[in-house]
N, C-alpha and C positions, 0 to 999 in steps of 0.2 A: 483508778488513777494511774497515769503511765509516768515514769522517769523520763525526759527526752534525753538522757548524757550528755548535757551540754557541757560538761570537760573535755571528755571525748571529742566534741564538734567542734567545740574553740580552740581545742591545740592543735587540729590539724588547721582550719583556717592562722594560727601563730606560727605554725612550720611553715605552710605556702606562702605567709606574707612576710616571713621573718621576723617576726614579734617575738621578744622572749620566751622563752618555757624555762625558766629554771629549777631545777632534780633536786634541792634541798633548801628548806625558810630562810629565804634573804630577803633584809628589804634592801631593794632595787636604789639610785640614785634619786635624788631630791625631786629632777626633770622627771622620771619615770613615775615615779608614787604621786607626785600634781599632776602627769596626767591623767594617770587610774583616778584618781579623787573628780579633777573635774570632768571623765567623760561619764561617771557615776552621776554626780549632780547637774549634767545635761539631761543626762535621762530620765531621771528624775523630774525632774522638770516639765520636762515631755510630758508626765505620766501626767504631773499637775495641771497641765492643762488641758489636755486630755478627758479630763474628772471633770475638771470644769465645764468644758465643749459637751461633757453627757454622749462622748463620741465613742462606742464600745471598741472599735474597728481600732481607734487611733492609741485606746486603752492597752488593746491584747497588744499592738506595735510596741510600746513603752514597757510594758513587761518584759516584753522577749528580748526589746536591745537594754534593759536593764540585768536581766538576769547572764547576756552574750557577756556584755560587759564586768560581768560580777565576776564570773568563769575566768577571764581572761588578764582580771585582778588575781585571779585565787592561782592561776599557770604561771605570772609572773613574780609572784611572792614565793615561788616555789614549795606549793603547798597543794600540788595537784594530786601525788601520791597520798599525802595523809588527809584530803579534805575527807574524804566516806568516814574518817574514823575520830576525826573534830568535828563535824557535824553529828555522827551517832554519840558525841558525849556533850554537846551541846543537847542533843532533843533528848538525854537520859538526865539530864539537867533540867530541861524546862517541864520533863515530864512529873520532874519530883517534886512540886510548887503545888501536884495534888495531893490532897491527903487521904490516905488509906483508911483511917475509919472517922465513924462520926466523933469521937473521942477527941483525934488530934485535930478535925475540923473546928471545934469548941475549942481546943486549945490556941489555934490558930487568930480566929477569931478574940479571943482574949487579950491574945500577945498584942494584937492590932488597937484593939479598943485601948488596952493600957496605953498605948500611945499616942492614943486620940486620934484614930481612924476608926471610922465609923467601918463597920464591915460586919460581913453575912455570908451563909455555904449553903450549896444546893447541893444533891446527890445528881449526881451524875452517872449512871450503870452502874460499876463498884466502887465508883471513886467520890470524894466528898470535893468540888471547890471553893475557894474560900474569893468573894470578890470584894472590894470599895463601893460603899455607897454613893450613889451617887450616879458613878461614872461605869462603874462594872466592870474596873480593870482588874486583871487576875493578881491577888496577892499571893505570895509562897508561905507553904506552911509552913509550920515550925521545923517539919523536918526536911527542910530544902536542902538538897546538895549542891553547891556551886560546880560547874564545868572546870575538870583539871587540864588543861589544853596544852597547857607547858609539859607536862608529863608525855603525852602524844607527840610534841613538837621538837623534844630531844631523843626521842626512837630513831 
């Protein structure tokens, strides 16, 4: 799998078109963050019917101007510098929602059922997951650690 750097590609298309890059997390005026929102949920959009139309062509388009677009959210929120290191604590985040032995998989699974969710874990290479029945959404273990991003965002 390849990185494309689309940081790197959207801040120079924001430098030639004049589009913000701002160097440190601000959020932008009212006009600027409604337009990030809605050229996201155009996109979006896009994708939805896209999915719909069973149109792969028109799929991978909707991706690529969802993801130009997301870049370009993340350049003007001033969060281009620190995105690799909120995103690496966002995935050591969703990564911990596995559970490391069959133990705390059981445990997992308990914590859930106590609450009346049905749920189940499979092994997974070394890792046990725990999911919803039913649906098969991935539930976090019990020893899940939530993403500290405010810590990263005052660096």
């Amino acid at each position: 799998m390849q990185d494309p750097k689309s940081l790197t590609s959207v801040a120079l298309f924001h430098e030639t078109f004049k589009h913000p890059v701002l160097k440190e997390p601000t959020i932008p005026s009212d006009t600027r963050c409604n337009l990030r929102v809605s050229l996201l949920a155009e996109e979006l959009k896009e994708l939805e019917e896209a999915i719909d139309n069973k149109d792969l062509v028109e799929i991978a388009d909707a991706l690529c101007d969802l993801q130009y677009v997301l870049s370009g959210a993340i350049l003007e929120f001033g969060m281009g510098e620190k995105f690799k290191a909120l995103f690496d604590e966002v995935q050591r985040s969703n990564m911990s929602k596995a559970c490391l032995t069959e133990e705390e998989a059981k445990a997992t699974v308990a914590h859930y059922e106590a609450k009346g969710t049905p749920s189940f874990y499979e092994k997974e290479g070394d890792l046990y997951l725990v999911f919803r029945e039913g649906d098969h959404k991935t539930l976090k273990s019990v020893n899940y650690s939530p993403a500290d991003l405010a810590g990263i965002l005052k660096k």
